[in-house]
C-alpha positions in Angstrom: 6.1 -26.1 2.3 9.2 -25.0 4.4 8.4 -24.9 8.2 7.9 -26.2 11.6 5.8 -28.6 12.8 3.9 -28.9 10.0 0.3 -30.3 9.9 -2.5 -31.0 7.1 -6.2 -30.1 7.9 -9.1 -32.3 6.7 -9.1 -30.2 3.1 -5.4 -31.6 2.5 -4.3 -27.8 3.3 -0.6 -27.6 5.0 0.1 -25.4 7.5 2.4 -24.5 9.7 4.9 -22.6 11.7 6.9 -20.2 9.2 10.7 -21.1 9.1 12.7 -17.9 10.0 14.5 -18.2 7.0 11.8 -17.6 4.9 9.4 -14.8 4.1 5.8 -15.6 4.0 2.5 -14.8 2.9 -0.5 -15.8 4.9 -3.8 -15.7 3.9 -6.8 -17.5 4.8 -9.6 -19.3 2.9 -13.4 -19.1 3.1 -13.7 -20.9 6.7 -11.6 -18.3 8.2 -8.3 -20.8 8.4 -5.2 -19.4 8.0 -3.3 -21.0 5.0 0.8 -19.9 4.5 2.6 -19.9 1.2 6.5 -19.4 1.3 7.6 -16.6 -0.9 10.6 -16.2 -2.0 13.9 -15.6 0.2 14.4 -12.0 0.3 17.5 -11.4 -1.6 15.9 -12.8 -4.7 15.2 -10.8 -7.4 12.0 -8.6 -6.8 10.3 -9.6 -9.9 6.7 -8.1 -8.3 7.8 -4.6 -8.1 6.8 -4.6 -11.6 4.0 -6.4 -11.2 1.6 -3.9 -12.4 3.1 -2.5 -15.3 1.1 -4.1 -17.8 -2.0 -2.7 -20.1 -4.8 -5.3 -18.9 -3.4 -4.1 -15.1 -3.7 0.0 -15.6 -7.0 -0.4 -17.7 -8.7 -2.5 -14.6 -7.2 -1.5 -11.9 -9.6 1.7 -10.7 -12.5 -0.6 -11.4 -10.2 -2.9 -9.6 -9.5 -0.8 -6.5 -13.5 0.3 -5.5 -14.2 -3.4 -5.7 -10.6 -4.4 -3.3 -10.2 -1.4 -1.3 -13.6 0.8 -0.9 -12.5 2.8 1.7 -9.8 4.2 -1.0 -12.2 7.5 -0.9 -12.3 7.3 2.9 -8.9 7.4 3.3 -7.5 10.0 0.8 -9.9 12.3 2.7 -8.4 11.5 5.8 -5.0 12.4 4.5 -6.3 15.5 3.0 -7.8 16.6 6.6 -5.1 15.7 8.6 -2.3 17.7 6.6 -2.2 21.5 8.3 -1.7 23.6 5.4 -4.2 26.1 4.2 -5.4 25.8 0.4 -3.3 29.1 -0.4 -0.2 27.6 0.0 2.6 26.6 -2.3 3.0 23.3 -1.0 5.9 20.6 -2.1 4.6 16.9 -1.6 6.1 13.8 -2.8 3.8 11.2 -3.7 4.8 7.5 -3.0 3.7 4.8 -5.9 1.1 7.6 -7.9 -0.5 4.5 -9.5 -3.5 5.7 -11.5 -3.1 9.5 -9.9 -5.6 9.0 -7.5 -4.6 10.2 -4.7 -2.5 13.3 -5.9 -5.9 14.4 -8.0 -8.0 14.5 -4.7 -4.4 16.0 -2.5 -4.6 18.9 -5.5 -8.1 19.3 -5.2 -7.5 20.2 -1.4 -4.2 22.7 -2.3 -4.3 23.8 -5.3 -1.3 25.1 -5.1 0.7 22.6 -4.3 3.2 20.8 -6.6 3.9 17.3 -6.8 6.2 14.9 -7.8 4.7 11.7 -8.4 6.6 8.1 -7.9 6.1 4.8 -9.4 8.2 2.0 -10.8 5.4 1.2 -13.7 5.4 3.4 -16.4 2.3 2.2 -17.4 0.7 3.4 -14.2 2.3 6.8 -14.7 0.4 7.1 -18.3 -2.8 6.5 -16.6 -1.9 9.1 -14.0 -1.2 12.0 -16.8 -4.4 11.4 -18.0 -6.1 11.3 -14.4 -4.1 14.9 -13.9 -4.6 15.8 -17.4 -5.3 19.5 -16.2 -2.7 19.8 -13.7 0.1 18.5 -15.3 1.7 21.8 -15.4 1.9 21.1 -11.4 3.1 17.5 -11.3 6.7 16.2 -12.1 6.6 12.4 -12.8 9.3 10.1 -12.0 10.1 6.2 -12.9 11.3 4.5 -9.6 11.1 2.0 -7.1 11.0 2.4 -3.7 14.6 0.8 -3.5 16.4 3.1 -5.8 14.7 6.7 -4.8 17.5 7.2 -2.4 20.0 7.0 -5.3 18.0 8.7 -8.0 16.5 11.7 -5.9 19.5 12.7 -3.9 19.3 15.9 -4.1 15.5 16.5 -3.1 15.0 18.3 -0.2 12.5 21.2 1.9 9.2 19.4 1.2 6.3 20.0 3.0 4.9 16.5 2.6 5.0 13.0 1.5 2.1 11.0 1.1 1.5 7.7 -0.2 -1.6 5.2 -1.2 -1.8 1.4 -0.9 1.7 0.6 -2.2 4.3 0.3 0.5 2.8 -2.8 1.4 5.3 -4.3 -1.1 8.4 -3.7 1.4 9.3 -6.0 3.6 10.6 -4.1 6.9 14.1 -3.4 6.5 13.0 -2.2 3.0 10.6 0.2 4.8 12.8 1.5 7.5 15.2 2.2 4.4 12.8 4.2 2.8 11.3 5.8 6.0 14.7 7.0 7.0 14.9 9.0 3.2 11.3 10.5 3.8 12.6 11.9 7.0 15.5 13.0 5.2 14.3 15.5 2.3 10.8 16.8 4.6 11.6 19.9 6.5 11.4 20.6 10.2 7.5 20.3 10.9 7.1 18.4 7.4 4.8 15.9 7.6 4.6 12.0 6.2 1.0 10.3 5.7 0.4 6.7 4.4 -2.6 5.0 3.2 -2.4 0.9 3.5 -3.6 -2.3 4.5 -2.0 -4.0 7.3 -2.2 -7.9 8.5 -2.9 -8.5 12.7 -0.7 -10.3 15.3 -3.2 -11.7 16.5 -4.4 -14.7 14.5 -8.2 -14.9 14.8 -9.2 -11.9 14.2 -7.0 -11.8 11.3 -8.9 -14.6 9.9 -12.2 -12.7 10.6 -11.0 -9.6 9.3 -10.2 -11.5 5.7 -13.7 -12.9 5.9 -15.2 -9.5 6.5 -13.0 -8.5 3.6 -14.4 -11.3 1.3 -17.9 -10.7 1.9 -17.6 -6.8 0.7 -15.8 -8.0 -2.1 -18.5 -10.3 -3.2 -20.8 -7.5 -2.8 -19.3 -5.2 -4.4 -18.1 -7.4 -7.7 -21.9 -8.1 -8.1 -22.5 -4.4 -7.6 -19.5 -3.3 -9.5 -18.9 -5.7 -12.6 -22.2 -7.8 -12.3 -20.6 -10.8 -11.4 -21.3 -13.8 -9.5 -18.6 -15.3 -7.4 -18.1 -17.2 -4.4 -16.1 -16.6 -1.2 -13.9 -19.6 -1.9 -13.3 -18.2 -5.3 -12.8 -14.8 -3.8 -10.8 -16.1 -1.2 -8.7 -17.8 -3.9 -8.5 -15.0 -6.2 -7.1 -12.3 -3.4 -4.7 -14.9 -2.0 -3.0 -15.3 -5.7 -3.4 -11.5 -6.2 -1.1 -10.7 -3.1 1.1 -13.0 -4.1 1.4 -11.7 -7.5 1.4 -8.0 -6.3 4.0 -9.2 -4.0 2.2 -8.1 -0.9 4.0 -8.4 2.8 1.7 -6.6 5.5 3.1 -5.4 8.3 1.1 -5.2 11.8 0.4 -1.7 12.1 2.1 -1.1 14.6 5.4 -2.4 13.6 5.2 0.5 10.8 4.3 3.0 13.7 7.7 1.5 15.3 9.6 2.2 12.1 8.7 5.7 12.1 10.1 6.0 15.4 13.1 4.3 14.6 13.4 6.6 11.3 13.7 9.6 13.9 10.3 11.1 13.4 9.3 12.6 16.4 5.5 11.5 16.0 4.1 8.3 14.9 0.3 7.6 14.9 -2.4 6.4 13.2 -5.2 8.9 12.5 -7.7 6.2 11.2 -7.9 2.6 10.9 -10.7 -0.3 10.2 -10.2 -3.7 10.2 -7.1 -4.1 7.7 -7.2 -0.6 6.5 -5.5 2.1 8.0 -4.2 6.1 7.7 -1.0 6.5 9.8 2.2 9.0 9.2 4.6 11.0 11.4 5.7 14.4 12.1 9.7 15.4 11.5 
């Protein structure tokens, strides 16, 4: 591993301070130690923006998501409460990384009015979303796209009332984010509002560690709930760490997105609910 002062711990583990250089992932195993895995340099190709644009992925991944993320629900409510709009509007609202359409059923559900265009780079994810919305379709526009190339390929979309988005800007690292920030201020109108859904890491060490622990004991619940499976918290532990790596996860601390926002020129930036890991935040143009 590339870093500073690097040490082993009794398990063999390596760890260390992350070189500058270098992106990392940091995760921690079942004893609540923090373990760091270099990624790669961040003007290689981004091989995991694709990550989940495969059949086994799309046909899981709702099961998938109430076993990782349960307070999914939870938070698509919160965005839904938090907008200002009354259910007889004809609303605009971009959705951020659709997925499996989760998130624009239950914001259609709250205005059914409203008309959405819906954003992911998998098309897989997108078929799994037309049949989510299979009777709204006639108010939903899909589009293929990453984050990266939006800018380029919806540059003329302007005037919308929202944007909203659901456990998938994780994938950006910062500058990526401030990027893409700076576009969702561009095409909202005055007043328009931004909301985001995602998980977030802490700056503070320790209670990231017992965050993660408190995340791998729901899990365990919840796969023997869920999918009637027995598994441990080392193999949990295991299994997240090689899924964020996959996924090609970088959490922010949360309040390094609330900083972006500001620096995007929205002229609000707060979270509206948060627990542990998990949190609602957004900003006002």
């Amino acid at each position: 591993m590339r870093g500073e002062k690097t040490t082993e711990n009794q398990d063999g583990e390596e760890w260390g301070r992350i070189d500058s250089t270098y992106r990392a992932f940091t995760g921690t195993n079942v004893h609540g130690e923090i373990i760091i895995l270099d990624s790669m340099k961040k003007d290689l190709p981004r091989e995991t923006v694709y990550a989940f644009n495969n059949n086994d992925t799309v046909a899981t991944y709702d099961m998938d998501m109430d076993v990782w993320h349960p307070n999914r629900a939870k938070m698509a409510s919160i965005v839904c409460e938090v907008l200002p709009f009354d259910k007889t509007e004809n609303l605009s609202i971009l959705d951020l990384g659709v997925g499996t359409g989760y998130l624009s059923h239950r914001v259609i559900e709250a205005f059914p009015h409203a008309k959405i265009l819906a954003v992911d780079a998998a098309g897989l994810m997108i078929e799994g979303a037309k049949l989510r919305l299979k009777d709204h379709l006639e108010q939903v526009t899909f589009q293929t796209s990453t984050f990266q190339e939006l800018p380029d390929k919806l540059n003329t979309l302007s005037n919308l009332d929202a944007v909203v988005s659901s456990l998938a800007l994780h994938h950006l690292y910062s500058e990526e984010k401030l990027t893409l920030f700076k576009y969702i201020h561009s095409v909202l109108k005055p007043h328009g509002w931004f909301v985001n859904c995602d998980v977030f890491k802490t700056a503070d060490a320790v209670l990231e560690a017992r965050f993660r622990r408190l995340h791998y004991q729901g899990i365990q619940e919840r796969t023997q709930k869920i999918k009637r499976q027995e598994k441990s918290l080392d193999q949990i532990s295991s299994e997240l760490f090689e899924k964020e790596t996959k996924d090609g996860d970088h959490l922010l601390p949360l309040g390094e997105d609330l900083q972006l926002l500001v620096d995007a020129g929205f002229r609000t930036a707060e979270c509206f609910w948060k627990e542990y890991r998990e949190a609602v935040y957004g900003g006002i143009k």
